[in-house]
Each structure stands twice: as C-alpha cells, then as structure tokens.
C-alpha angles and dihedrals in degrees: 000000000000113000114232122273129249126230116227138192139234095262095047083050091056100043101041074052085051104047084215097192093059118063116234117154125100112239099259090047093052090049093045092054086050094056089054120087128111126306126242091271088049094049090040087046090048092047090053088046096054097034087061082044096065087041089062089232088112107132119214093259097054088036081061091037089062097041086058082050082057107045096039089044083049088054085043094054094044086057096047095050085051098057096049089053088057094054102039089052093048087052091252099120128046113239 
C-alpha cells in the first residue's frame, strides 16, 4: 500500500536542494550570494504590485508576476541564509 503524497512547495523543494542545516559554501561564494537581491526597479515593480494587491485592482497576469517575486525572494532568502550559515560556521561573520 503507497501512502499518499505531499504535496511541497517551492521553498520545501529548495531547501530540502540546499541542505540548509548543514554549511556548504566556500567563503567567496557566500559573500558573492549576499551581494545578489533585486535591484531598485524590481523592488519599485514588487511594491506597485502589492500596493494594487491590497486595492484589490491586481489582474491575473501581475497576480502571477508577483507570485514569480515570491517564489524567486523566497529562493533569495533561502541563499542568503545559506551563506550566512557558511561563514558563520567557517568563523567569517560575527553571531
């Protein structure tokens, strides 16, 4: 008898890729993943999207655009977590 399936998300998926309780990344490559986010038109784009959002004036393609900010921000904040778990475990970032 097979159990049923769960269903996970994208962000179970990532970090479940990233093994995120274990530190993995080499000290340029954690301070390069913490220089990366979005840039000022991203974060301008993301704050008109949720301000319509929460006007209720949101269409179904920027509905799906800003899911796409989430999913690829929760990405963002997985890797970033990551990497400050690397450093801190190879003594390169105060607690």
């Amino acid at each position: 008898m097979m159990t049923p399936s769960v269903a996970l998300d994208d962000a179970e998926i990532l970090a479940d890729l990233l093994k995120l309780g274990t530190p993995h990344f080499d000290v340029d490559a954690a301070r390069a993943v913490l220089r990366l986010g979005f840039s000022n038109e991203q974060q301008q784009r993301m704050l008109s999207l949720a301000d319509k959002g929460n006007r209720g004036t949101l269409s179904q393609d920027e509905q799906a655009e800003l899911d796409r900010f989430r999913r690829v921000g929760n990405f963002l904040a997985l890797m970033h977590a990551k990497a400050r778990l690397s450093l801190r475990h190879g003594g390169q970032l105060d607690r």
